[in-house]
C-alpha positions in Angstrom: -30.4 5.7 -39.6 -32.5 6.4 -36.6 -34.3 9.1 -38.9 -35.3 6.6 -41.5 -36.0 3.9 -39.0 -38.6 6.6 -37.3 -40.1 7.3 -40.2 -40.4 3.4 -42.1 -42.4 2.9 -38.8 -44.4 5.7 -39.3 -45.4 5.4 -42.5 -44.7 1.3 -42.8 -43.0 -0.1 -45.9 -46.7 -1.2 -48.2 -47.4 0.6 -51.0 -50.3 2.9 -50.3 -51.2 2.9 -54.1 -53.7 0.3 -55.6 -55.8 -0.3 -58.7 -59.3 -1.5 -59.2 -59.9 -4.8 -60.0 -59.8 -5.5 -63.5 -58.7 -2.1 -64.6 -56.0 -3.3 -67.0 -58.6 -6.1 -67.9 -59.9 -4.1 -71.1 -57.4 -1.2 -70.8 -56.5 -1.4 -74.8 -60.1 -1.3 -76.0 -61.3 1.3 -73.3 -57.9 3.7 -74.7 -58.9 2.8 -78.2 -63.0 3.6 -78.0 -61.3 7.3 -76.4 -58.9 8.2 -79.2 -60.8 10.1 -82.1 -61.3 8.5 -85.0 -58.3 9.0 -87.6 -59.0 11.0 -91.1 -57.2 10.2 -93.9 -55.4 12.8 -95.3 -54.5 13.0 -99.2 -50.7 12.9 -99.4 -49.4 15.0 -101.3 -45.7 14.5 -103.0 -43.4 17.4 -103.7 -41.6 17.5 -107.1 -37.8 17.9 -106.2 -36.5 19.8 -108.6 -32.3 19.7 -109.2 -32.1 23.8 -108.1 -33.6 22.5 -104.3 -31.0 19.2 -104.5 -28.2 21.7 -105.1 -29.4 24.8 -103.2 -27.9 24.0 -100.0 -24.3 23.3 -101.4 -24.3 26.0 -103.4 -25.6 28.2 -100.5 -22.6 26.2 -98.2 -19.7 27.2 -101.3 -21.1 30.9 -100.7 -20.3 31.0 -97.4 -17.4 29.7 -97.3 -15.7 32.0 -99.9 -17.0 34.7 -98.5 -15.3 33.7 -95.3 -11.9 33.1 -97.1 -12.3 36.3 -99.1 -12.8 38.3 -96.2 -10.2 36.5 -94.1 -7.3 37.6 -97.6 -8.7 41.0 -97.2 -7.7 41.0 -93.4 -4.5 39.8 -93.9 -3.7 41.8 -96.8 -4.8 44.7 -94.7 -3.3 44.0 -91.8 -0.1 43.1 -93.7 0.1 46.4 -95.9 2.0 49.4 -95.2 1.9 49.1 -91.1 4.2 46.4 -91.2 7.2 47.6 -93.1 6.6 50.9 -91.3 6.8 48.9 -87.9 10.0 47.4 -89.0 11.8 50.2 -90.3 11.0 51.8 -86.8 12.3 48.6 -85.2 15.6 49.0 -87.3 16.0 52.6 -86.3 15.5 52.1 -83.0 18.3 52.9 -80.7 18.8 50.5 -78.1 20.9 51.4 -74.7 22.8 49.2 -72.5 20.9 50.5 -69.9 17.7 49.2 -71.4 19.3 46.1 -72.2 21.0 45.3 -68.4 17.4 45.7 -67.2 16.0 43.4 -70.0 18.3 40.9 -68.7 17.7 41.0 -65.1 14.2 40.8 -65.8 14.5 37.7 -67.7 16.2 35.8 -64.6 19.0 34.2 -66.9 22.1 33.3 -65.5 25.5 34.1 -67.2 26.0 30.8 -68.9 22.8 30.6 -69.5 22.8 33.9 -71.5 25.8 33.1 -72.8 24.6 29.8 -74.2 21.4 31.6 -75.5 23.7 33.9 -77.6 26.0 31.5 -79.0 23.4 29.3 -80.0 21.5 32.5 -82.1 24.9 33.0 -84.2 
């Protein structure tokens, strides 16, 4: 506060801006006499034809079934052959109780929780 006190007395609280009298007076016509004068141009009007009405839609369908084609090809891909191979590996898979005492440790499950988990699955 003792900053802003310092510096209203300073500087004082009037507004150091001012106008000359009568400036806004004839403000409009002054403005109006500087603007350049305004040519007509011809107007000219388009003929919409029904390809340029439906050119955006059509355009908009492409897109889209190129996006849902491409997304089937993915997933057909991506689905193919690497997916039954993955689960006849998973089938094959040996599993030890070694493997599986550490699995459970690591999932910090208590006995009846665990054993709840694995009645509920059956």
């Amino acid at each position: 506060m003792k900053e802003e006190d310092e510096i209203l007395r300073k500087c004082g609280t009037g507004n150091p801006f001012t106008v000359p009298d009568g400036y806004f007076d004839h403000f409009k016509e002054n403005i109006m006499e500087q603007l350049p004068e305004k040519v007509g141009q011809p107007i000219v009007k388009h003929h919409i034809t029904r390809w340029s009405r439906v050119k955006p839609w059509f355009y908009m369908t492409a897109v889209f079934a190129g996006m849902l084609l491409g997304v089937r090809i993915m997933l057909n891909l991506t689905s193919g052959s690497d997916s039954s191979e993955m689960s006849k590996h998973a089938e094959t898979e040996i599993v030890t109780d070694r493997y599986v005492e550490t699995m459970i440790d690591h999932s910090m499950m208590d006995d009846y929780s665990l054993y709840e988990c694995l009645t509920e699955a059956e």
